[in-house]
N, C-alpha and C positions, 0 to 999 in steps of 0.2 A: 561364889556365884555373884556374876555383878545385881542390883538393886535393879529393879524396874522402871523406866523411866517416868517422871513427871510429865505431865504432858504441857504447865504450865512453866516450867524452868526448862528453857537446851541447855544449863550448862552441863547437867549429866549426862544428855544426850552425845555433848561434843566430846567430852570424856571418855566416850565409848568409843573403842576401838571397830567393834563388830558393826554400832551401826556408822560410824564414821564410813567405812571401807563398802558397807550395803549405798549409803549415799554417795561416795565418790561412784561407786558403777551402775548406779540404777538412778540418781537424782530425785525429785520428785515425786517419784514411785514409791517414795521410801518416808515413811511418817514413825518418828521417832515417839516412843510411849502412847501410842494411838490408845485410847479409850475403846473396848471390846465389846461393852454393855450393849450399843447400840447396834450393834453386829449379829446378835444373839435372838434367838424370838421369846426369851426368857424378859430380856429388858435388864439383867446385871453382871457384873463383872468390871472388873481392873482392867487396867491397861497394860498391852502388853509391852515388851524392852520395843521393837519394833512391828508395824505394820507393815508390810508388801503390797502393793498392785502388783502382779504378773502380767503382762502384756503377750508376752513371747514362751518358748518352752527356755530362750537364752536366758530369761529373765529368774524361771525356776531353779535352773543350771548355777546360774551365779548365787543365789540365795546358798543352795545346796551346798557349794564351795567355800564359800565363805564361813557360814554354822561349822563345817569341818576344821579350818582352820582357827576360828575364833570359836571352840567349843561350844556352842551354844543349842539345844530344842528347835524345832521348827515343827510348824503345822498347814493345812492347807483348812481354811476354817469353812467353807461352801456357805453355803447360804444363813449359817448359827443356829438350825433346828438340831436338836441333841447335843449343843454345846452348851456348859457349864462351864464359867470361869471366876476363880473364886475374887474377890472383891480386892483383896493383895495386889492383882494383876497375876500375869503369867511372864517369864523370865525368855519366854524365847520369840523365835518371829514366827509372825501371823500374817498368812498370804492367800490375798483372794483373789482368783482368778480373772483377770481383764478381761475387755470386750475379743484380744485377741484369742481369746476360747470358747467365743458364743458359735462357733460352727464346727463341723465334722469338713476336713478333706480328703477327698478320695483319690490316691493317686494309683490306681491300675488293679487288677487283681481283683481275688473274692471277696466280698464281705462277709463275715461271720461272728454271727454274736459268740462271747464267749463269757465262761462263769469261772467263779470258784468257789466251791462250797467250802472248801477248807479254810476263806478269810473269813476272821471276826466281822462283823459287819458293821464295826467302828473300832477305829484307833486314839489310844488317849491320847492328850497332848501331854508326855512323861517328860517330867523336869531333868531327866537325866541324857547328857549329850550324847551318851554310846547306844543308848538303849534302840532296839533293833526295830525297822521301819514294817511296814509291810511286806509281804512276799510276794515277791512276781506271780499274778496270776498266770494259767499256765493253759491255753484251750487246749480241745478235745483231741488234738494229736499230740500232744506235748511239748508242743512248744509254746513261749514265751506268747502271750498275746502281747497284740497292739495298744 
C-alpha cells in the first residue's frame, strides 16, 4: 500500500500513480496529502494520499473510477463531525462535497422522503480497497431511492 503523501514534498505525490491520474482529470480539485485535522471538529489527524473537491456527480464518478482502477479507499468526509483520523494520515481519498451540492433539483415527479433503517448510521473509512461500500437505500415500494 503506497505511503501517504507529504503534504510538504510532491515528489511522492508525482510518483503516485492514482493521484497523478485524479490530477490530470479533475486539476485543481485535487490536493495531494491534504492535511485532515482541520477537516475534523476534533482538530487531529494525518493527511490523507489525496483530497477531492467534488463539484459535480462527474466529479464523484471519476473519483469512483479511478480508486477502482488504482486500488485505493475512498471516503466522502461531510462536514468531520464523527470523524477520527489517526495521526499516520489515512491511505485513501477524502472528498468533500462542492458548492455544486449546496442545492436539491427537482426534475418532475413526487417527492418522497425515504429511510433505511437497516444502514449503519456511519461507514468507516476501511483501509481495505474491496471492502463493500454502503447499500442502496431502498424507499417504501422497493425501489432504489434517489
Amino acid at each position: 500500500m503506497p505511503s501517504v503523501a507529504d503534504p510538504t514534498r510532491g515528489s511522492r505525490a508525482d510518483h503516485d500513480p492514482l493521484v497523478r491520474a485524479l490530477q490530470d482529470r479533475l486539476g485543481d480539485r485535487v490536493r495531494p496529502g491534504a492535511p485532515l485535522a482541520a477537516l475534523t471538529t476534533l482538530r487531529v489527524g494525518g493527511p490523507a494520499r489525496a483530497l477531492v473537491v467534488a463539484e459535480n456527480d462527474r466529479d464523484l464518478a471519476t473519483v469512483g473510477e479511478l480508486c477502482r482502477v488504482h486500488p485505493a479507499p475512498w471516503a466522502v468526509i461531510g462536514r468531520g463531525s464523527n470523524l477520527l483520523v489517526a495521526d499516520a494520515g489515512w491511505p485513501g481519498v477524502a472528498i468533500r462535497l462542492g458548492r455544486g451540492f449546496r442545492g436539491v433539483e427537482h426534475r418532475g415527479g413526487p417527492v418522497r422522503p425515504s429511510r433505511c433503517p437497516s444502514s449503519p448510521p456511519a461507514w468507516p473509512m476501511s483501509d481495505s480497497p474491496g471492502s463493500p461500500g454502503p447499500r442502496p437505500c431502498r424507499a417504501p415500494s422497493g425501489e432504489p431511492s434517489a
